[in-house]
PyMOL commands that place a pseudoatom at each C-alpha (Angstrom):
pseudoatom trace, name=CA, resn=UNK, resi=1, chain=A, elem=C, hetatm=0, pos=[0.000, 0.000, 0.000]
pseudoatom trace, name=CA, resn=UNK, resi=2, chain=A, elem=C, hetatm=0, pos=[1.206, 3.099, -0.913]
pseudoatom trace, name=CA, resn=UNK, resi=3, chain=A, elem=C, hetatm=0, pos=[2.052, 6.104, 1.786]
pseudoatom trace, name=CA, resn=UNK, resi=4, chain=A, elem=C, hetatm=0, pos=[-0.508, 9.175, 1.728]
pseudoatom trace, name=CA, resn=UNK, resi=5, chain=A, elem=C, hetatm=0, pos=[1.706, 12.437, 0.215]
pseudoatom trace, name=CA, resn=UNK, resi=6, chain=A, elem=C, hetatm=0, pos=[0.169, 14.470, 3.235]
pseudoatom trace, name=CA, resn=UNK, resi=7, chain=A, elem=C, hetatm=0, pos=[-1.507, 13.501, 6.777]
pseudoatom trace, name=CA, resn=UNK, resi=8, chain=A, elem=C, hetatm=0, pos=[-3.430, 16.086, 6.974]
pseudoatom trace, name=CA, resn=UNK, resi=9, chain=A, elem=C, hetatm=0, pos=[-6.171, 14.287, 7.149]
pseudoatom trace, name=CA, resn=UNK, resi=10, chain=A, elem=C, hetatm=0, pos=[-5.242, 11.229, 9.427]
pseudoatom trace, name=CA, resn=UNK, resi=11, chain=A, elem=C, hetatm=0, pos=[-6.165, 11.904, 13.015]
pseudoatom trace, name=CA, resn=UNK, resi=12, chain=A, elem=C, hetatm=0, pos=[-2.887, 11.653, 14.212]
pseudoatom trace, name=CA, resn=UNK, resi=13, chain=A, elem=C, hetatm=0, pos=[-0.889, 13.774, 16.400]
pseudoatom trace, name=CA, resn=UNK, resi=14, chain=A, elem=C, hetatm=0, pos=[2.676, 12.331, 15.145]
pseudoatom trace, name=CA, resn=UNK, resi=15, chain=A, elem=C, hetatm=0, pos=[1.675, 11.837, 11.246]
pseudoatom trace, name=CA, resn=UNK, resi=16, chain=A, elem=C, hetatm=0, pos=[0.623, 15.568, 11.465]
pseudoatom trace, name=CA, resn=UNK, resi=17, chain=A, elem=C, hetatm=0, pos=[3.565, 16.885, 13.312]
pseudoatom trace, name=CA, resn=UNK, resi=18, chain=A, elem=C, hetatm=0, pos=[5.669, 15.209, 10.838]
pseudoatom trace, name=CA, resn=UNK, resi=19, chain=A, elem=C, hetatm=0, pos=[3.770, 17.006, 7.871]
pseudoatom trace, name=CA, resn=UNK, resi=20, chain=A, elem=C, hetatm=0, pos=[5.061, 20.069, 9.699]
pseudoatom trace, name=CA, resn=UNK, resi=21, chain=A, elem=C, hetatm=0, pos=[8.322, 19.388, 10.872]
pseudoatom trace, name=CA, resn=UNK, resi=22, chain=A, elem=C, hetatm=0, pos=[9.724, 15.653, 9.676]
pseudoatom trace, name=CA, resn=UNK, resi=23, chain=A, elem=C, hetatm=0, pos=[11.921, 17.142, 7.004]
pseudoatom trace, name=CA, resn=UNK, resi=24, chain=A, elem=C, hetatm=0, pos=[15.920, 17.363, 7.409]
pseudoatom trace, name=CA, resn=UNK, resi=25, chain=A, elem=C, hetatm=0, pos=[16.361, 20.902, 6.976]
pseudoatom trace, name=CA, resn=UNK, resi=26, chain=A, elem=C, hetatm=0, pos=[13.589, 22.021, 9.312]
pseudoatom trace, name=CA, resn=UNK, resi=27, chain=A, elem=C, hetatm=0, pos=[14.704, 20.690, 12.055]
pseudoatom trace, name=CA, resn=UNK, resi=28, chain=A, elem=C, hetatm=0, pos=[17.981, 21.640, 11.589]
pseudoatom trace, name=CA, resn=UNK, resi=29, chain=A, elem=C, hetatm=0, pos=[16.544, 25.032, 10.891]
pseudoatom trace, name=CA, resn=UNK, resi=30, chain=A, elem=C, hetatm=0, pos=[14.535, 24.651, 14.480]
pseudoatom trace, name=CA, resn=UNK, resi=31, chain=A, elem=C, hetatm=0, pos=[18.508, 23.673, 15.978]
pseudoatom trace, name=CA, resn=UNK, resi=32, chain=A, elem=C, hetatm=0, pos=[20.162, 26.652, 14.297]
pseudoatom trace, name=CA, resn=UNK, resi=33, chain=A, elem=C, hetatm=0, pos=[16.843, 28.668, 15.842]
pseudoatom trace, name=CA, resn=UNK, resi=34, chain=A, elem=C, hetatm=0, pos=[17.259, 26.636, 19.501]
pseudoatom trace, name=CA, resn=UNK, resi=35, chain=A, elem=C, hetatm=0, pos=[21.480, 27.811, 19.211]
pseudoatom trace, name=CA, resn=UNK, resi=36, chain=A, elem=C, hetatm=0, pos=[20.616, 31.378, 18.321]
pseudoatom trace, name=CA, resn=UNK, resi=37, chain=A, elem=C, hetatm=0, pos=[21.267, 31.695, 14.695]
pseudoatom trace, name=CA, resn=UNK, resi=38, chain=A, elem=C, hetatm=0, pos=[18.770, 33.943, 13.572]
pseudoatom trace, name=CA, resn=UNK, resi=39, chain=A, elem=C, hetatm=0, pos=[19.293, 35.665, 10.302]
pseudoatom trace, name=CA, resn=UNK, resi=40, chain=A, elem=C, hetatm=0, pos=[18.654, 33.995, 6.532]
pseudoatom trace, name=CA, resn=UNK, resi=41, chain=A, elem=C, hetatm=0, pos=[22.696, 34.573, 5.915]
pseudoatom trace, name=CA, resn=UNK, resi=42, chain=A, elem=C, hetatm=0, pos=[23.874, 33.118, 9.427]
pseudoatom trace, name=CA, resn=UNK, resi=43, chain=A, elem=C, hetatm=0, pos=[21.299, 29.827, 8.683]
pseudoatom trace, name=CA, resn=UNK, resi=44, chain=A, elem=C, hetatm=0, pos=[23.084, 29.282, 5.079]
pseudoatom trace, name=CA, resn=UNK, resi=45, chain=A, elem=C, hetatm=0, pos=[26.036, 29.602, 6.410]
pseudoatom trace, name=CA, resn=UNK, resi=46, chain=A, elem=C, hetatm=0, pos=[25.818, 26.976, 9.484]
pseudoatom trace, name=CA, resn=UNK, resi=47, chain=A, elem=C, hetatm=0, pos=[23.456, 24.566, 7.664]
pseudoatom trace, name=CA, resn=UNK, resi=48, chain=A, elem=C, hetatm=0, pos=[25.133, 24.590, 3.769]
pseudoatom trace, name=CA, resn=UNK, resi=49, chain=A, elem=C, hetatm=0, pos=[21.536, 24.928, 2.642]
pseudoatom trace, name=CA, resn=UNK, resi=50, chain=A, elem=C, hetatm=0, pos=[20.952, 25.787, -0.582]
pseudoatom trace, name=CA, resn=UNK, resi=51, chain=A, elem=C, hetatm=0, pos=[19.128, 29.676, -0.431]
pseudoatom trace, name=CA, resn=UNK, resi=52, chain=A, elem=C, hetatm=0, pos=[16.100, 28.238, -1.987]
pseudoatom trace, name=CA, resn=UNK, resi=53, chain=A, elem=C, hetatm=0, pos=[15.757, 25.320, 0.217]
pseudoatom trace, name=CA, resn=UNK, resi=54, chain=A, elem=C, hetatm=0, pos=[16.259, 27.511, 3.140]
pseudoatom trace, name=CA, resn=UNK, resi=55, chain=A, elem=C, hetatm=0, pos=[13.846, 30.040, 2.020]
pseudoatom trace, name=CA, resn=UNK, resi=56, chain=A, elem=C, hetatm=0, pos=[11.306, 27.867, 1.255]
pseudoatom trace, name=CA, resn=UNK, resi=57, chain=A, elem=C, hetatm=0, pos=[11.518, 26.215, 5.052]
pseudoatom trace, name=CA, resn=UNK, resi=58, chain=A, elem=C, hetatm=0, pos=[11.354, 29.483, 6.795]
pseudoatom trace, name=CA, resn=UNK, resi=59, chain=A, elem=C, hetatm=0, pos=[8.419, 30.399, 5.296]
pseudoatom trace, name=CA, resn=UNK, resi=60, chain=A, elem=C, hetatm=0, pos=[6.763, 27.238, 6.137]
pseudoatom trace, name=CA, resn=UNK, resi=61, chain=A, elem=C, hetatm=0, pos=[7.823, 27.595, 9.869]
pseudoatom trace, name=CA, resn=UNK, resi=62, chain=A, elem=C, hetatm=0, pos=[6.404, 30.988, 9.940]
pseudoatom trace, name=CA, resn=UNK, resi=63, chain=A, elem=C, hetatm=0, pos=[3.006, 29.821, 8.003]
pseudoatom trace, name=CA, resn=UNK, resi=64, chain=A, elem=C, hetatm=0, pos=[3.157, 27.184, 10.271]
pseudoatom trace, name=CA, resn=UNK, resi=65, chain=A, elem=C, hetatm=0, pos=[3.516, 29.536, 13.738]
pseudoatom trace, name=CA, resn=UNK, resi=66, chain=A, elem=C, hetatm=0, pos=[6.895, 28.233, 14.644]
pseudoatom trace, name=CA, resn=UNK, resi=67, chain=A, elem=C, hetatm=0, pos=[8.760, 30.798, 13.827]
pseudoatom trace, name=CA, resn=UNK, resi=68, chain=A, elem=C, hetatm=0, pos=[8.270, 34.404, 12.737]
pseudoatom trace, name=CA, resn=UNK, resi=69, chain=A, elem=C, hetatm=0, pos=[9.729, 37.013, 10.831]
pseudoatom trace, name=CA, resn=UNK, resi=70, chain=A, elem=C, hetatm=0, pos=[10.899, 40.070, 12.834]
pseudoatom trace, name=CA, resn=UNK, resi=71, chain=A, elem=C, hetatm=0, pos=[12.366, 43.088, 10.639]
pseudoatom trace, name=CA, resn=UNK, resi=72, chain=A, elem=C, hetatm=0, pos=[15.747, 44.437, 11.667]
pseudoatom trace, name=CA, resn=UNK, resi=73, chain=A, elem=C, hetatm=0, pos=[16.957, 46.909, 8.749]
pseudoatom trace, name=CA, resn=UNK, resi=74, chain=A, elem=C, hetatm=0, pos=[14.657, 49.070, 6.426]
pseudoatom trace, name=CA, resn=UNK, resi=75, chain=A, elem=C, hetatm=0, pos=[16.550, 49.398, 3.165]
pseudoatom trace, name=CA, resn=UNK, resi=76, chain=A, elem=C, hetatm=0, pos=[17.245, 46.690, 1.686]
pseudoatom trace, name=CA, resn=UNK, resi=77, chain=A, elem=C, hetatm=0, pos=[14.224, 45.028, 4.441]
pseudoatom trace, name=CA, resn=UNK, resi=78, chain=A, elem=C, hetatm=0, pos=[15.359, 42.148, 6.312]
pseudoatom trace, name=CA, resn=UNK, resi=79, chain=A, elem=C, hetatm=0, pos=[14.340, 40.378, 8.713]
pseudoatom trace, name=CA, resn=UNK, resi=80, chain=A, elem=C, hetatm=0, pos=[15.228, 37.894, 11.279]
pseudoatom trace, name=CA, resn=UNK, resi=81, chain=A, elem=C, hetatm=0, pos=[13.957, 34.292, 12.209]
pseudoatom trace, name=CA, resn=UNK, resi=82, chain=A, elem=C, hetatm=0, pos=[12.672, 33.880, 15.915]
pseudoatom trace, name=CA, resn=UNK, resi=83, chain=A, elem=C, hetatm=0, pos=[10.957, 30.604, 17.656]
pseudoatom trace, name=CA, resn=UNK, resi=84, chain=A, elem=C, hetatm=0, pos=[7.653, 31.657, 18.455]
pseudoatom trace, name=CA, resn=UNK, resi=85, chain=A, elem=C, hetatm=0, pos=[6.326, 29.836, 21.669]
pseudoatom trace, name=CA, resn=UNK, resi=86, chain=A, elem=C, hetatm=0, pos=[4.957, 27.259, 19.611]
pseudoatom trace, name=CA, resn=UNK, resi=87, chain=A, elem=C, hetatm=0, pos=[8.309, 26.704, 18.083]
pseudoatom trace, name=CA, resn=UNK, resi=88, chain=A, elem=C, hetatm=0, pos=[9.825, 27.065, 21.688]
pseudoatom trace, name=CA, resn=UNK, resi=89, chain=A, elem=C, hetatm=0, pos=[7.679, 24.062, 22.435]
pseudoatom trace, name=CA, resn=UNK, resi=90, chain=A, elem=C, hetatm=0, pos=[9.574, 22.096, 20.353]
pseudoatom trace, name=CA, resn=UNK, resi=91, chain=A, elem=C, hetatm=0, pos=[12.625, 21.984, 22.758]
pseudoatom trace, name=CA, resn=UNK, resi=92, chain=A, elem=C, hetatm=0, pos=[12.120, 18.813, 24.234]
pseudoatom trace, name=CA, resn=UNK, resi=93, chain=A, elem=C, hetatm=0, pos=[11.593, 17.005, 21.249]
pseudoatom trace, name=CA, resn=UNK, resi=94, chain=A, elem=C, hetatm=0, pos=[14.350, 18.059, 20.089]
pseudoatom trace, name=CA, resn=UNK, resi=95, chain=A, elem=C, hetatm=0, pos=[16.819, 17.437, 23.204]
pseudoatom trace, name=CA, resn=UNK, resi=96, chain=A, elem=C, hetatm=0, pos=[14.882, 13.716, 23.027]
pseudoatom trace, name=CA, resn=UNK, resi=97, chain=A, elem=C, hetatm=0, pos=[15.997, 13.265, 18.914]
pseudoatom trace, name=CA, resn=UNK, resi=98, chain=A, elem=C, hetatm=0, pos=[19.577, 14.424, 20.304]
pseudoatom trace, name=CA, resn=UNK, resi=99, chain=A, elem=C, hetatm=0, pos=[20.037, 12.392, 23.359]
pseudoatom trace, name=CA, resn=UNK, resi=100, chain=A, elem=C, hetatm=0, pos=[18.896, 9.365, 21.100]
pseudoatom trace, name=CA, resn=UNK, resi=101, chain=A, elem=C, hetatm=0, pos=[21.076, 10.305, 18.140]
pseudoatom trace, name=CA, resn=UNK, resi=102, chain=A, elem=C, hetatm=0, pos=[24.278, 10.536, 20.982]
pseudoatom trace, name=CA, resn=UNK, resi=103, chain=A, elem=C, hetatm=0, pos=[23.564, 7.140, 22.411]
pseudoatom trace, name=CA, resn=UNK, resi=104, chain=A, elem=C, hetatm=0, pos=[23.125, 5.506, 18.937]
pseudoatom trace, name=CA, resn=UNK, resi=105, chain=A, elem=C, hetatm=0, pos=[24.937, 7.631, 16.028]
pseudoatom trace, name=CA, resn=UNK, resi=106, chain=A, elem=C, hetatm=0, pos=[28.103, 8.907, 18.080]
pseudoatom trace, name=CA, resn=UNK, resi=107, chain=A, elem=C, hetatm=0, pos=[30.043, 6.389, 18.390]
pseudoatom trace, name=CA, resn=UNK, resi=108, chain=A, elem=C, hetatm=0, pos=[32.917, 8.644, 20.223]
pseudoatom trace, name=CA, resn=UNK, resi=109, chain=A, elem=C, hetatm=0, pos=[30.896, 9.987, 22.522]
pseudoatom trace, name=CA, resn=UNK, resi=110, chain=A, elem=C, hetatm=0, pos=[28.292, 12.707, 22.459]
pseudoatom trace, name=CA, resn=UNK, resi=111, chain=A, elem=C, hetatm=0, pos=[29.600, 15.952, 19.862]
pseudoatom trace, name=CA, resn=UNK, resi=112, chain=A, elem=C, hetatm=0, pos=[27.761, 18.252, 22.311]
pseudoatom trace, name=CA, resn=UNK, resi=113, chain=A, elem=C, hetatm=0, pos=[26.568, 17.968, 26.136]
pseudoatom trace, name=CA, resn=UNK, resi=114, chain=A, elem=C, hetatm=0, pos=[23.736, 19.682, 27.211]
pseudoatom trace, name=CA, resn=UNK, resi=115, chain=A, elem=C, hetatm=0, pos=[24.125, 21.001, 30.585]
pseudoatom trace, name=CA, resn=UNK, resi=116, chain=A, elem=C, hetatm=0, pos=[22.259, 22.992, 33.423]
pseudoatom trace, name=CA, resn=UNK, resi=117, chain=A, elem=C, hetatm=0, pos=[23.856, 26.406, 33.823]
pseudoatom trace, name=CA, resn=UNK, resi=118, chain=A, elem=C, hetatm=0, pos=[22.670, 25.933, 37.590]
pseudoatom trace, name=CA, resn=UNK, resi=119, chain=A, elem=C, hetatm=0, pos=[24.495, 23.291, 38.531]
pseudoatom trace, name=CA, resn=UNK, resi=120, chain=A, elem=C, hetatm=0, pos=[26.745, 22.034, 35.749]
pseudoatom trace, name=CA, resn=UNK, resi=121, chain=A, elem=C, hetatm=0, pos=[24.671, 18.807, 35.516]
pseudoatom trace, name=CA, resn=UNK, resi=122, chain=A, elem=C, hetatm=0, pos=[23.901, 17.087, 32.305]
pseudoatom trace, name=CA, resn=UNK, resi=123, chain=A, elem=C, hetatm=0, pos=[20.643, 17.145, 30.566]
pseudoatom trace, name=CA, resn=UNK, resi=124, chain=A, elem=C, hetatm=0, pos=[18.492, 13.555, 30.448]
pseudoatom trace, name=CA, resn=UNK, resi=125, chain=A, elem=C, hetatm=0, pos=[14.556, 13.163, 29.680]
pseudoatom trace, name=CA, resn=UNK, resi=126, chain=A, elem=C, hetatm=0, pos=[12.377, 11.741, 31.730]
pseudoatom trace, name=CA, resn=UNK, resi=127, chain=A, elem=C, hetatm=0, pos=[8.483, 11.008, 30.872]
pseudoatom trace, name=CA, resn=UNK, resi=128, chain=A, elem=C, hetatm=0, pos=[6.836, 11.075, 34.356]
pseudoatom trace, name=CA, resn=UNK, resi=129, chain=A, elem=C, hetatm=0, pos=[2.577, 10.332, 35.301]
pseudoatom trace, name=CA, resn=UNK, resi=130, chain=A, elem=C, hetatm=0, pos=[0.934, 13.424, 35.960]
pseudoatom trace, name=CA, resn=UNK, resi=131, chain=A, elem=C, hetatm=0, pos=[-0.721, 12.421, 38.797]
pseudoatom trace, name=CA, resn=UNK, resi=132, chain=A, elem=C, hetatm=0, pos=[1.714, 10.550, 40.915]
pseudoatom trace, name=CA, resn=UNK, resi=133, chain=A, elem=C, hetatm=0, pos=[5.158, 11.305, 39.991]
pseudoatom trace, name=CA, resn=UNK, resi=134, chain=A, elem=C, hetatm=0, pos=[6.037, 7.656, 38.353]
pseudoatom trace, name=CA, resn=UNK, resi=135, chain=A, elem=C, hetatm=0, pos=[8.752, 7.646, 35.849]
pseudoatom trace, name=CA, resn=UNK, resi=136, chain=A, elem=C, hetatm=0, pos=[7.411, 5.831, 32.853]
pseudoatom trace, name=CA, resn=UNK, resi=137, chain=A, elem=C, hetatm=0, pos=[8.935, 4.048, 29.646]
pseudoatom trace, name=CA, resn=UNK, resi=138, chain=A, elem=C, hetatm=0, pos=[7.316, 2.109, 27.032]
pseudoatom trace, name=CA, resn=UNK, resi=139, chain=A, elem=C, hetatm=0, pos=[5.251, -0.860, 28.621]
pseudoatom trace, name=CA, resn=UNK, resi=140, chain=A, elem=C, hetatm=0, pos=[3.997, 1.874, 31.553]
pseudoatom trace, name=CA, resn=UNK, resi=141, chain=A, elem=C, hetatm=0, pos=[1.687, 3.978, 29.068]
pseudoatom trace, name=CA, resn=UNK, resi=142, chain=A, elem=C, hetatm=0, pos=[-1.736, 2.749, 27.082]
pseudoatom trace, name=CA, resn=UNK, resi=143, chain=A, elem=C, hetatm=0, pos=[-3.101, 5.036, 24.789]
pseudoatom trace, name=CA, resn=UNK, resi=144, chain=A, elem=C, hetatm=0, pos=[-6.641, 6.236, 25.280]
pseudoatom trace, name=CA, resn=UNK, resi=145, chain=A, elem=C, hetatm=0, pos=[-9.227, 7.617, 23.300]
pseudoatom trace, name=CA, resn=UNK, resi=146, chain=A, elem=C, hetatm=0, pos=[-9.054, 11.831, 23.837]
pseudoatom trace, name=CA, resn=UNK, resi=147, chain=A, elem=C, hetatm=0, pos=[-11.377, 14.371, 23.345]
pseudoatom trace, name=CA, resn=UNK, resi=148, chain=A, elem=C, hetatm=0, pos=[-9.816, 14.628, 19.760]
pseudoatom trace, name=CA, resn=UNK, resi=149, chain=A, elem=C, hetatm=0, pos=[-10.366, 11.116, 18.698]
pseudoatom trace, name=CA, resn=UNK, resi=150, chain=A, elem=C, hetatm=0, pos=[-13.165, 10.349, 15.821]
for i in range(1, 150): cmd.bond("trace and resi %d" % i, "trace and resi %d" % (i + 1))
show_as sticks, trace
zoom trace
């Protein structure tokens, strides 16, 4: 059976947030975003993205509410790329792609370490119940219908 082009229409949380976000560049758009990087020139530049590539996934970010355009010189206009909340909500997602890509893809050790400025400590993810505190994995969790399900 052939895959769908889009999931827009599949009432599914993932398949849609995929539509959005499941393409190389974007993300590594949304990491440039997460390090700071926030003009068209500076992205290019980090990512090696060809300028119509690039153009074409900032716009979709910003369509999409993850990131929006803020102007910072008149003539010639241009602008700069900033995470929007929604786009800030994308952190742990993102810390969670690159804890798994460090414990399977770097074979020397993690490139980068993500620590707490507070106390020099090392990032890690944790799922955890709402209601009582219990760390959870896999085989802890059932899904259940919510108020979005057909």
């Amino acid at each position: 059976m052939a895959l769908p082009r889009t999931y827009d229409s599949q009432n599914c949380s993932i398949a849609r947030s995929l539509e959005v976000v499941g393409d190389r560049w974007t993300l590594l758009v949304i990491r440039s975003a997460f390090e700071g990087v926030r003009r068209f020139d500076d992205f290019q530049v980090e990512l090696g993205v060809a300028r119509n590539i690039l153009t074409d996934r900032l716009s979709r970010l910003c369509d999409e509410g993850i990131m929006r355009r803020v102007p910072y010189q008149v003539r010639p206009e241009r602008y700069e790329y900033r995470l929007t909340r929604k786009g800030v909500e994308l952190w742990p997602a993102m810390m969670t792609l690159l804890l798994w890509g460090d414990r399977h893809y770097a074979p020397d050790g993690a490139p980068v370490i993500v620590g707490h400025r507070g106390c020099a400590g090392s990032l890690t993810t944790r799922f955890t119940c709402d209601a009582c505190g219990a760390a959870l994995g896999p085989t802890d969790v059932e899904p259940r219908p919510g108020p979005g399900s057909s």
